[in-house]
C-alpha positions in Angstrom: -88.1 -37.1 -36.1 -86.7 -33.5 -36.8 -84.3 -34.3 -34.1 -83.2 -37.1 -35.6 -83.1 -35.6 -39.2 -80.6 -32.9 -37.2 -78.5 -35.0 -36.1 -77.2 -36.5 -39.2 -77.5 -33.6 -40.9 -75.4 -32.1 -38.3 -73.5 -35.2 -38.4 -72.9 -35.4 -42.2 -71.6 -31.1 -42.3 -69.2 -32.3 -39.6 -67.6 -35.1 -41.7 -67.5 -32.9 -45.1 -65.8 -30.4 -43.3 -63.3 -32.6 -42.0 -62.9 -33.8 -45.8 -63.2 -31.2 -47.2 -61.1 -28.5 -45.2 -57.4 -28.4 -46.0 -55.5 -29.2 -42.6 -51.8 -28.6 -42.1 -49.2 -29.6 -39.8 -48.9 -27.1 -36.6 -48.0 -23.4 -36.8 -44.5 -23.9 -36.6 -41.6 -21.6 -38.3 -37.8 -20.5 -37.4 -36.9 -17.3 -37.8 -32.8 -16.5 -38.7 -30.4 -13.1 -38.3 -27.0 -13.6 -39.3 -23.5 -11.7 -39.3 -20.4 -12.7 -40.3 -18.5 -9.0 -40.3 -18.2 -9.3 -44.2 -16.1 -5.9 -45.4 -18.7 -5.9 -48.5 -21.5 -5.4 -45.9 -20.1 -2.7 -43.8 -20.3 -4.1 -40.1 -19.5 -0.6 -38.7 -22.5 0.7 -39.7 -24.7 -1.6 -37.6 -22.4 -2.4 -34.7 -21.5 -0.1 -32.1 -18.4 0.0 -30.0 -18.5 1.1 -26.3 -15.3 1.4 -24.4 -15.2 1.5 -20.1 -11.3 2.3 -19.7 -7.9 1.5 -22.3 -9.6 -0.4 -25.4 -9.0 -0.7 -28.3 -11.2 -1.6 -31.2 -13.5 -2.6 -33.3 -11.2 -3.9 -35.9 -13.1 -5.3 -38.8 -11.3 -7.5 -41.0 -8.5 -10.0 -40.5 -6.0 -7.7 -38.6 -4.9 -10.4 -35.6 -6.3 -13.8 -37.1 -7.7 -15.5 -39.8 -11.2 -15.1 -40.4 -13.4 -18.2 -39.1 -15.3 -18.4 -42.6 -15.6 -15.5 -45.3 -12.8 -12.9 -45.3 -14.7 -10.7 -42.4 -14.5 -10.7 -38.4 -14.3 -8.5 -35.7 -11.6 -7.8 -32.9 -11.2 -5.5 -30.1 -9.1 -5.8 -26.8 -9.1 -4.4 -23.3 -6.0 -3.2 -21.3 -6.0 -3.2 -17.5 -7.8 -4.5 -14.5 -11.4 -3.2 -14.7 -10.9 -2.1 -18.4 -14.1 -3.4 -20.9 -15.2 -3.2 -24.6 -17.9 -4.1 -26.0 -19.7 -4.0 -29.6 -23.5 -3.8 -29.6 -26.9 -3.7 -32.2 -30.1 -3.7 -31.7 -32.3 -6.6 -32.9 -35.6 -6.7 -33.8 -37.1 -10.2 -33.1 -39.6 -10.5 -35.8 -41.5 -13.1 -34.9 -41.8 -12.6 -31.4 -44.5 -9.4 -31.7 -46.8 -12.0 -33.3 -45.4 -15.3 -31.1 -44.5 -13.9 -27.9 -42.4 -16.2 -26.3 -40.7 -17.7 -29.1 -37.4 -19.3 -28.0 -34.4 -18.3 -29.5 -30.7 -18.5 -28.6 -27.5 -16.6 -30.3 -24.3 -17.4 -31.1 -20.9 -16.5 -32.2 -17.7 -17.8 -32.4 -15.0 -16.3 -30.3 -11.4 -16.9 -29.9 -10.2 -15.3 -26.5 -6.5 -14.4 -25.9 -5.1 -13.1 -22.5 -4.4 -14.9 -19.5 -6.8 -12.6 -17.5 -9.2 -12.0 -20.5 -13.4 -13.2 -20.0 -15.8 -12.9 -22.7 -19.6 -11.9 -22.0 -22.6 -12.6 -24.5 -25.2 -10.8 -23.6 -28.7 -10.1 -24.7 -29.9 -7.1 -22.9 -33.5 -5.3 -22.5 -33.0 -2.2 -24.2 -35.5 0.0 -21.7 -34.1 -1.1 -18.6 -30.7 -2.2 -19.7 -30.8 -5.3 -17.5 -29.8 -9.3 -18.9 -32.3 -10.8 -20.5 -29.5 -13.6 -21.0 -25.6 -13.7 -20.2 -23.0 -16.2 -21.1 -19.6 -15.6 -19.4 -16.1 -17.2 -20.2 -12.6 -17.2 -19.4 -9.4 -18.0 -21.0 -9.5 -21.5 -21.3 -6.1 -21.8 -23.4 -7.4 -23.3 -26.1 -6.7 -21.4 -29.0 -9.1 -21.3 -32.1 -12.4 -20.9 -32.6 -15.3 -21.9 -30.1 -18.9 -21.8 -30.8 -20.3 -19.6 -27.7 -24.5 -19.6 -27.5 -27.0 -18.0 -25.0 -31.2 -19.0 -25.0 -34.1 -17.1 -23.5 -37.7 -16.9 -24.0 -38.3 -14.3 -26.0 -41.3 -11.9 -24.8 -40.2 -8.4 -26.3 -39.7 -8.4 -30.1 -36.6 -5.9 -29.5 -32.9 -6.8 -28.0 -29.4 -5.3 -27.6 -27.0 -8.5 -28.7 -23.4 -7.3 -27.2 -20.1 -9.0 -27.1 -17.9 -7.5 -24.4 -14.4 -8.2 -23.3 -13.1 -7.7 -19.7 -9.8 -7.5 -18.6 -9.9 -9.3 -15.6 -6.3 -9.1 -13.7 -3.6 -6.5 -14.4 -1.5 -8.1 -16.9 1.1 -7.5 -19.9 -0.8 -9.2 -22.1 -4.4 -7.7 -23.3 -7.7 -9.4 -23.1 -8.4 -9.9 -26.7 -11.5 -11.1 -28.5 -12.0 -12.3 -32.1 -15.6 -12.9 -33.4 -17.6 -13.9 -36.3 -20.5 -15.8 -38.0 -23.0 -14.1 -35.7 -26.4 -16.3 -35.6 -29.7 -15.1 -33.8 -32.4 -17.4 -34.4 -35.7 -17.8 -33.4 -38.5 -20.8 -33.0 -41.7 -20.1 -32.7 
């Protein structure tokens, strides 16, 4: 008999829990870092600007083309064969210290000039310096801006995020890059 008794007691605690407890949909969020190169924001202060050879750069502002959105972007261009650039930050990942492997892609919008020119996006491991991710381009010849975007599973909370351009070929014309609206975003 106290078996019994336990039973629907046990029975009845399990179904007022179930009515009473609050349940919500799954653990679910997005996480969001964006950049457009805005003058008011002062991009030079978080970007920085690494050179391997004749660059020039980082131009913020609308010296060689209109801005994509805003009144804020970025250039910078690389002269002979061999010759790079590149503009780098560290990110910190938020979510991914408390949601390790969270999966999260970047973007930017580029427009590449130079017949020789390729464009990297990469998101690099900041203690070893190795890819995490790489996206690489060349001059397609179309002129304007192009969404580029690179995904990984994130499992350290910290990044670098760098654009480079390489000059492939030597060439009279320099491999130029334009970038801006800059998004990193997470799922988790």
């Amino acid at each position: 008999m106290h078996s019994a008794f336990r039973r629907a007691f046990m029975a009845a605690v399990i179904a007022a829990a179930a009515i009473l407890v609050p349940t919500g949909p799954a653990s679910a969020g997005i996480w969001q870092l964006t950049d457009g190169f805005e003058p008011s924001t002062n991009p030079a202060s978080r970007w920085t600007f690494t050179a391997n050879g004749g660059c020039s750069g980082p131009v913020f502002g609308s010296a060689s083309n209109t801005p994509r959105t805003g009144s804020g972007m970025a250039a910078m261009s690389a002269f002979t064969k061999g010759d790079w650039c590149a503009l780098g930050r560290t990110i910190n990942l938020t979510p991914v210290s408390l949601h390790p492997g969270a999966r999260c892609t970047a973007g930017v919008y580029t427009d590449l000039w130079g017949e020789w020119a390729q464009f990297n996006l990469e998101v690099i491991d900041p203690d070893t310096w190795r890819y995490i991710a790489l996206k690489s381009i060349t001059q397609d010849w179309v002129h304007g801006w192009e969404l580029q975007t690179v995904s990984w599973t994130a499992q350290r909370s910290d990044v670098v995020l760098r654009f480079a351009v390489v000059q492939r070929e030597p060439y009279w014309h320099a491999a130029e890059i334009d970038l801006d609206d800059v998004v990193v975003q997470c799922a988790y």
